[in-house]
C-alpha positions as CSV (number, residue, x, y, z in Angstrom):
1,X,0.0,0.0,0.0
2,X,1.4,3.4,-0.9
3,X,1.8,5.5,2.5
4,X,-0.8,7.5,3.3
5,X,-0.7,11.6,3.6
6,X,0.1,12.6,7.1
7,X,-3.1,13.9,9.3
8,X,-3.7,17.2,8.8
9,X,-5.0,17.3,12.9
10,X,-2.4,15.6,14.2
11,X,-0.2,17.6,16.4
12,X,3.2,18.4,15.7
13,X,5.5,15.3,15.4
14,X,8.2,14.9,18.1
15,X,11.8,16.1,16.3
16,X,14.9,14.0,16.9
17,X,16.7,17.7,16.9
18,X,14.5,19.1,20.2
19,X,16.8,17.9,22.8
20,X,20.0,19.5,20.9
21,X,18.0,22.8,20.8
22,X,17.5,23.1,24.3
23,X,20.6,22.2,25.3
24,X,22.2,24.7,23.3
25,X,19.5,27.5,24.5
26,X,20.6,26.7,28.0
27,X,24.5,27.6,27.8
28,X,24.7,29.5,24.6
29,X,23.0,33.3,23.8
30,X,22.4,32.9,20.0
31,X,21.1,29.8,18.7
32,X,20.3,29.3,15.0
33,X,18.2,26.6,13.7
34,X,18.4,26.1,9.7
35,X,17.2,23.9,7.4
36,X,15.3,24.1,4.2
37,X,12.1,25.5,3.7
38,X,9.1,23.6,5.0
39,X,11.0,21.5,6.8
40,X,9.4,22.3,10.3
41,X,12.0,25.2,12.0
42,X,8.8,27.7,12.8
43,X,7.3,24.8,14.1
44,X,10.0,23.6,16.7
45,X,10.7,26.9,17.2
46,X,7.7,27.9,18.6
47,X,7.3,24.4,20.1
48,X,10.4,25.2,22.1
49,X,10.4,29.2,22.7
50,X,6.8,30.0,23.8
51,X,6.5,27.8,26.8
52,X,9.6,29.6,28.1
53,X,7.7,33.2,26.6
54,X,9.8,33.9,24.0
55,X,8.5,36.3,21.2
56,X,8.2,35.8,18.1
57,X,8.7,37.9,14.8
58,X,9.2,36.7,11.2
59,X,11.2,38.4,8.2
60,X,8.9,36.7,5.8
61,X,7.0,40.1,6.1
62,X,8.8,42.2,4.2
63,X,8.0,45.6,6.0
64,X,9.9,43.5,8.7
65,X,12.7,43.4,6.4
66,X,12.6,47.3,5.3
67,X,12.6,48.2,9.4
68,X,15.5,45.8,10.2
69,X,17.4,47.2,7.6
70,X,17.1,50.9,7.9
71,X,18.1,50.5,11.9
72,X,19.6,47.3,12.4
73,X,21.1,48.0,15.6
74,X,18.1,50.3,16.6
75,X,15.7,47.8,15.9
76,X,18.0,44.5,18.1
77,X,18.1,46.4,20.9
78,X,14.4,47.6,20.8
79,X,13.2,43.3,21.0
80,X,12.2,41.8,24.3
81,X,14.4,39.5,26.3
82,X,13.8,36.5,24.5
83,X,13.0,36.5,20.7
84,X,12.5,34.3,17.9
85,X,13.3,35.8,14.6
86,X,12.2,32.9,11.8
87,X,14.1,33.8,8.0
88,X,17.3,36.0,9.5
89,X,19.2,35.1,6.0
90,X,16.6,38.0,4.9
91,X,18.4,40.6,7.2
92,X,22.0,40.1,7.0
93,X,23.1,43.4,8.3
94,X,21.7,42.6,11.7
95,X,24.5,40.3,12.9
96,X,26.6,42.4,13.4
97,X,24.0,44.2,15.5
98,X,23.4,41.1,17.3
99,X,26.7,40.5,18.4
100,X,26.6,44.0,20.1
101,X,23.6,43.4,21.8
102,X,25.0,39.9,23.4
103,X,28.1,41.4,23.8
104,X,26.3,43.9,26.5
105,X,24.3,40.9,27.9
106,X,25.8,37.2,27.3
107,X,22.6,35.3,29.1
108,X,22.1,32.1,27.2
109,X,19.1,32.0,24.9
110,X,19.1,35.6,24.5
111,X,18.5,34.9,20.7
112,X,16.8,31.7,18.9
113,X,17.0,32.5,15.0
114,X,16.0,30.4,12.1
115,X,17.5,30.4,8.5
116,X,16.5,28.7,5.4
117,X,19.7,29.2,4.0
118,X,23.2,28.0,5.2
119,X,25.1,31.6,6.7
120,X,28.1,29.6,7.8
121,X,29.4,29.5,4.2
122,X,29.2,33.3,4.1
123,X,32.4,33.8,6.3
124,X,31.6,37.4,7.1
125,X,28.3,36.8,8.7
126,X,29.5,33.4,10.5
127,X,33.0,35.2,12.0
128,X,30.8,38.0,13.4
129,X,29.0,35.7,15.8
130,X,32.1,33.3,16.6
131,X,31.7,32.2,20.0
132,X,28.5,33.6,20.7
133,X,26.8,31.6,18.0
134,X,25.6,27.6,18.2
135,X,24.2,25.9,14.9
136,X,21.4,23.0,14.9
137,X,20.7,21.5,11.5
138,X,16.9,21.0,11.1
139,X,16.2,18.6,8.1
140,X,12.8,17.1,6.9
141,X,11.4,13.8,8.7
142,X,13.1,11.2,9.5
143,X,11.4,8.0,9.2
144,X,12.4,7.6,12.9
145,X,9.9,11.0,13.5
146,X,7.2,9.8,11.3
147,X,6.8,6.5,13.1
148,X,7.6,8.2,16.6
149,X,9.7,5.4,17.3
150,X,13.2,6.1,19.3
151,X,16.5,6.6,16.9
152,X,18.9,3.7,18.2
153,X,20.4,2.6,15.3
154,X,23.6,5.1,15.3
155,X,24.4,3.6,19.2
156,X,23.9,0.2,17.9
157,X,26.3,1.0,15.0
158,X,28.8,2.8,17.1
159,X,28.5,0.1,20.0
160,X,28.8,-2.6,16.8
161,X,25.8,-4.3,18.6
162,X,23.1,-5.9,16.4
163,X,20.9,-9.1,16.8
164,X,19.8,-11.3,14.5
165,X,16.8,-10.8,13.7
166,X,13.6,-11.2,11.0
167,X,11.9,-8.6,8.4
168,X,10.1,-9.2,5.7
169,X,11.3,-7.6,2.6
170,X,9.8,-4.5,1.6
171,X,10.0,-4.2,-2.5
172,X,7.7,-1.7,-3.6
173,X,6.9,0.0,-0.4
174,X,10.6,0.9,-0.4
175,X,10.5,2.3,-3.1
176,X,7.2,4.6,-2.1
177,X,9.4,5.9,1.0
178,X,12.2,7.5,-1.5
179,X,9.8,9.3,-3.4
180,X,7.6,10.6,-0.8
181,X,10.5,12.3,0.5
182,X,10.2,14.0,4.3
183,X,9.1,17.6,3.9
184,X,6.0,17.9,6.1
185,X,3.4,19.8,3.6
186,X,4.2,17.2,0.7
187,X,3.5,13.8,3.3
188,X,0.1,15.6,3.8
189,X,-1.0,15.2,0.3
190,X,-2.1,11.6,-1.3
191,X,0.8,10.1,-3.1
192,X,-0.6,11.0,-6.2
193,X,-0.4,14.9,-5.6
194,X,3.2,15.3,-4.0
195,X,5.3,15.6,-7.4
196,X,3.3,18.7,-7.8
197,X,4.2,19.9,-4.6
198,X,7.8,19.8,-4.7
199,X,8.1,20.7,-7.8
200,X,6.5,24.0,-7.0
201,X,8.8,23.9,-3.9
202,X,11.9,23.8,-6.4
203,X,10.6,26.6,-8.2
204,X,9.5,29.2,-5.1
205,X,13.5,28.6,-3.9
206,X,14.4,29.2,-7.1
207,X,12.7,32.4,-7.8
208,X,12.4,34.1,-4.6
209,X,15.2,32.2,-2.0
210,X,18.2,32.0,-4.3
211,X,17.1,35.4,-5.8
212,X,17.5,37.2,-2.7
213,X,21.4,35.1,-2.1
214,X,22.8,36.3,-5.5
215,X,21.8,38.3,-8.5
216,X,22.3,35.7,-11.5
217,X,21.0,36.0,-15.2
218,X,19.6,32.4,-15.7
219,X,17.7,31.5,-13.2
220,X,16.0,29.6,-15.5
221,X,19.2,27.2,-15.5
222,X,18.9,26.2,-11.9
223,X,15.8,23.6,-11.8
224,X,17.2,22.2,-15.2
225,X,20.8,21.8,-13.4
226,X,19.3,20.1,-10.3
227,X,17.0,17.8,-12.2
228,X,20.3,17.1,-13.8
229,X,22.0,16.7,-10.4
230,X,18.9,14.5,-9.1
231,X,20.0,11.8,-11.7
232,X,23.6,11.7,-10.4
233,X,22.5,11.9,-6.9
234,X,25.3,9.5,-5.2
235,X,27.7,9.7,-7.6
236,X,31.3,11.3,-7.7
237,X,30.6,15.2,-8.0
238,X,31.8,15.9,-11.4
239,X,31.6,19.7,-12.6
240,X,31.9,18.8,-15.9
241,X,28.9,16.6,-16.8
242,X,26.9,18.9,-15.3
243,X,28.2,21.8,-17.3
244,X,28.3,20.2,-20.6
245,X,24.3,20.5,-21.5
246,X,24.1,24.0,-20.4
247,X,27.1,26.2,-22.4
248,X,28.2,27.4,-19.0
249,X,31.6,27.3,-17.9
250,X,32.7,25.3,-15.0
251,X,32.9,27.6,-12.4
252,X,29.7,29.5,-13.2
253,X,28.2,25.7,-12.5
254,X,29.7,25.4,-9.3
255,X,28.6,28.5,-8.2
256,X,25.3,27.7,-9.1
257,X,25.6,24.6,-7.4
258,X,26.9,26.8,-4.0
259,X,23.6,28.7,-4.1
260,X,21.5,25.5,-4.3
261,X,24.0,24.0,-1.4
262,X,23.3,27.1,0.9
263,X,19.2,26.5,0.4
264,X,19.7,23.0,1.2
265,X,18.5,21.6,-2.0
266,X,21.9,19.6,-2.7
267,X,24.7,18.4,-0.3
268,X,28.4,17.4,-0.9
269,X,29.4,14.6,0.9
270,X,33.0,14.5,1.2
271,X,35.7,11.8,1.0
272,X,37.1,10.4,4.3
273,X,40.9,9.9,3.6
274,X,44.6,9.4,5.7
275,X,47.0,11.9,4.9
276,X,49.9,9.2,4.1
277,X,47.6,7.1,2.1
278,X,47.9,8.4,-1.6
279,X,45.5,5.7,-3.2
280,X,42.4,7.1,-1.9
281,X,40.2,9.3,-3.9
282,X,39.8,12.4,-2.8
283,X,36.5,13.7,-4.8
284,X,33.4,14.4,-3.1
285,X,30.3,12.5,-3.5
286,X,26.7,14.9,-4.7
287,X,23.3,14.0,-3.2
288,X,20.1,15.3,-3.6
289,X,19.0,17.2,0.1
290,X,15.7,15.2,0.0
291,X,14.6,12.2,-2.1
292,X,11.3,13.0,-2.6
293,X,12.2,16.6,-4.6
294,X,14.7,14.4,-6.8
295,X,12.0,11.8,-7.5
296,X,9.7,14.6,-8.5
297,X,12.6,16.1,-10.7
298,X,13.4,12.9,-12.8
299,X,9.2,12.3,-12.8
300,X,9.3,9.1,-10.8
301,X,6.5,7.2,-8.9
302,X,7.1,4.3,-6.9
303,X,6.8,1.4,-9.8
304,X,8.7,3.6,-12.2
305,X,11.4,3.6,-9.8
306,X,11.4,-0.2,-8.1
307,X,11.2,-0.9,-12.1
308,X,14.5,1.5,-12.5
309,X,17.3,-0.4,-10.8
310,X,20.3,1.8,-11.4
311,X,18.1,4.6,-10.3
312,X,16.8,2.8,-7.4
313,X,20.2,2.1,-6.2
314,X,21.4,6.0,-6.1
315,X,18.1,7.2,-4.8
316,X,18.1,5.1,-2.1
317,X,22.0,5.5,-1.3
318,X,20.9,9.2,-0.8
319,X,17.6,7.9,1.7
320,X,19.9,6.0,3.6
321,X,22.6,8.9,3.9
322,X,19.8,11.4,4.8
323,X,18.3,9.3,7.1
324,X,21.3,8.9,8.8
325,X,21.8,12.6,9.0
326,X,18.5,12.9,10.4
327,X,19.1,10.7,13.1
328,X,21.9,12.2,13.7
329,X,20.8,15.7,14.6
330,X,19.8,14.3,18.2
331,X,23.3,12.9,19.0
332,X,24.8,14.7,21.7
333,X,28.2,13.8,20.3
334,X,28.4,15.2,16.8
335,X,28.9,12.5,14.3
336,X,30.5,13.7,10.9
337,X,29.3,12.3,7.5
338,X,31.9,11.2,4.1
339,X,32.2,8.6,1.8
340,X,35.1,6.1,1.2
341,X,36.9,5.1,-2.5
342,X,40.3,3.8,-3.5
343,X,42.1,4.0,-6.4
344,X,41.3,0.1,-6.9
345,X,37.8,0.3,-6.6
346,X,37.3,-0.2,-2.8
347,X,34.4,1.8,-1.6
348,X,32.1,2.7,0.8
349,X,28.3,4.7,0.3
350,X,28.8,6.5,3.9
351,X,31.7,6.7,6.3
352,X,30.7,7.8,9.8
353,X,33.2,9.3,12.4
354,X,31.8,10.2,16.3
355,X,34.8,11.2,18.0
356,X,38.1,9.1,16.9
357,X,35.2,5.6,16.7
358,X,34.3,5.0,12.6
359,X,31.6,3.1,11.5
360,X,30.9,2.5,7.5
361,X,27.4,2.1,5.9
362,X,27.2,0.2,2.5
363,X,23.3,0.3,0.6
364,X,21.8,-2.4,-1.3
365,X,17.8,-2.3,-3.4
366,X,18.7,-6.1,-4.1
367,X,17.4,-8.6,-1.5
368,X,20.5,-10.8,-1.6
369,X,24.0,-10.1,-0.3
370,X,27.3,-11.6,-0.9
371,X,30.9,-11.9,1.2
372,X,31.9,-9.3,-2.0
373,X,29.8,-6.6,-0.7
374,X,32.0,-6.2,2.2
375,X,34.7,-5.9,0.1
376,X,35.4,-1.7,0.8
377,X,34.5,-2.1,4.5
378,X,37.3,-4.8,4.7
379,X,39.4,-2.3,3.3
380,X,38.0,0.5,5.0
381,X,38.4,-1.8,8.5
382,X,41.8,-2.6,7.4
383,X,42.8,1.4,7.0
384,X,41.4,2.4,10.1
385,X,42.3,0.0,12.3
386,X,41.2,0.0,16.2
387,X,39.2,2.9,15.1
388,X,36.7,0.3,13.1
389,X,34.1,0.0,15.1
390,X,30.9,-1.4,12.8
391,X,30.5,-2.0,8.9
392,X,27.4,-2.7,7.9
393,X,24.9,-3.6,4.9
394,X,21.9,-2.6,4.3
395,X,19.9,-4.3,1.8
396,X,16.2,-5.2,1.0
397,X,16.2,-8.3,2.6
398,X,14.8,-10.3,5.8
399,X,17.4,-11.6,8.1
400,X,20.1,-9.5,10.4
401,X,23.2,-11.9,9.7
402,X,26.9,-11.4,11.2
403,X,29.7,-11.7,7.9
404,X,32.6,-11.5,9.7
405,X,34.1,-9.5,13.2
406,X,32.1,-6.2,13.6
407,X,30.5,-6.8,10.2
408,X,26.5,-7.5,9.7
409,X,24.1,-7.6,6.6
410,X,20.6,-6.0,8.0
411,X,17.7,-5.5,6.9
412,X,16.7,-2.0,5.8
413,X,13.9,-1.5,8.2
414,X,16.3,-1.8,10.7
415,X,17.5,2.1,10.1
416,X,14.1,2.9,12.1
417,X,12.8,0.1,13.7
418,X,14.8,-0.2,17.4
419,X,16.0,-3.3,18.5
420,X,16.3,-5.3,15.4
């Protein structure tokens, strides 16, 4: 059965991200919480802020905007105690005001603000709040969220800790999850009605969010370039095939490819590599920030894709990798994200590093596995030594099975079921 729209009376889900938000608006004056649009920032913003009477004030209106702008220091130091200002990557000139105004008072919380674009890669703006200024990524659900079931399989895969267990495979029904995506406002629509949705998302970032970042002739090249990166979602990031079909020259593409970066539309994954190690490839892998917006891009419904195998395969590399990421956002130790490839074709779809521990992550669609698909976390476990914790498979099939020390074949429920 294709899943159903979310209910439009249900009350806000429970985000993985909550805890991390707290914590960081106890110790720490400005706290920003971005994401992409739609993702559900207002929501746990005001989830979070208003029991502890916080107010509230959006840039969205635009007279906002104008006020900020005209008196930026003026208008900081004229807000309550507490605020929550929702789009500050509208206003960039009050940062700087904002660091004056926690300068005179450093009490923690003093500032929650949310962004749906990324202001750490503008140096400026991210140096003028250095050590005043904590960042919580917000990303759309996490299967984890949408089942309200707890998040335990990053401890299992740092403890290396998994039973064997029983699933049934899921075929087609995986294949519905990828293109449904996690944005909120696109789950609440029947199946049938969520291409439409995100790709009128796609074009509302295009026109009015990357607008506002940077003042570029051909807008009309971006949602033609990202359907273009949606189809090389999980591969090796390579400026020039994206490049070729559109006469523009390679750094003009990777700019482009920067603005749809900082609106969270696309993510580089980089490569995990030893300095003294030469063979390893040091390219960074592209995926698409949410699979429902790239299934809507290449026009694919579930049996188009379960029928598309190569397809399948990247799209659901990319579920797996932003499902991870989701889950990750409630760690209290930060786990960082890469991918792993040799010069002699050892590889593997998602390295993970919490502290000096490293797990690897290796994504199937088939429903069989073999000793060969262990074959880059071998190498991987081989590189890294005592820091190999867990290597694992995921794959469409039904048993949990060990394949070797710290090395399992699971089932790919088990990313959000606990316990199996």
């Amino acid at each position: 059965m294709p899943n159903p729209p979310i209910s439009l009376t249900s009350p806000a889900l429970p985000r993985v991200a909550q805890a991390s938000l707290q914590a960081s608006l106890a110790d720490t004056p400005v706290v920003l919480l971005q994401g992409p649009r739609q993702c559900g920032k207002t929501t746990l913003a005001r989830v979070v802020a208003e029991p502890a009477g916080y107010g509230y004030l959006s840039f969205d209106d635009d007279n906002l905007v104008r006020a900020a702008c005209a008196d930026p220091l003026g208008f900081v130091t004229d807000l309550p105690a507490k605020m929550v200002l929702d789009e500050v990557q509208r206003v960039p000139e009050i940062f700087t005001s904002i660091k004056l105004v926690v300068d005179r008072d450093r009490q923690p919380g003093r500032f929650l603000l949310t962004g749906s674009a990324d202001v750490l890669l503008l140096p400026r703006l991210a140096d003028s709040l250095a050590g005043r200024l904590e960042v919580i990524r917000l990303h759309p659900l996490a299967q984890t969220e949408l089942r309200q079931q707890h998040a335990s399989f990053l401890q299992q895969l740092f403890r290396g800790e998994f039973n064997v267990a029983a699933a049934a495979r899921m075929g087609l029904a995986l294949a519905e999850l990828v293109v449904a995506g996690g944005f909120p406002a696109a789950l609440m629509r029947q199946p049938m009605r969520r291409r439409a949705w995100y790709q009128a998302y796609v074009q509302a970032l295009v026109q009015r969010d990357v607008r506002e970042l940077a003042r570029i002739a051909a807008l009309d090249v971006l949602p033609r370039l990202l359907e273009l990166a949606a189809g090389q979602t999980a591969h090796l990031f390579n400026v020039s095939e994206l490049a070729g079909p559109f006469g523009l020259s390679r750094p003009t593409v990777r700019d482009y490819l920067t603005l749809l970066e900082r609106v969270f539309l696309v993510d580089v994954l980089p490569p995990w590599h030893l300095r003294h190690i030469n063979r390893l490839v040091k390219t960074p892998k592209l995926h698409l920030g949410d699979t429902g917006v790239a299934s809507a891009l290449l026009r694919l419904d579930a049996p188009a894709l379960h029928a598309n195998r190569a397809l399948l395969g990247q799209l659901l590399e990319t579920f797996v990798f932003q499902e991870l990421r989701r889950q990750a956002s409630g760690c209290a130790e930060p786990i960082a994200f890469y991918h792993f490839r040799n010069r002699d074709d050892h590889e593997v779809d998602i390295v993970l590093e919490q502290g000096t521990a490293l797990a690897g992550v290796e994504v199937k669609a088939s429903g069989t596995v073999r000793a060969d698909d262990f074959r880059g976390l071998r190498k991987l476990q081989e590189i890294a030594g005592e820091r190999f914790v867990c290597g694992v498979v995921l794959y469409d099939g039904e048993v949990s099975l060990p394949f070797g020390p710290r090395l399992f074949a699971l089932p790919m429920q088990t990313l959000w079921h606990p316990g199996r």
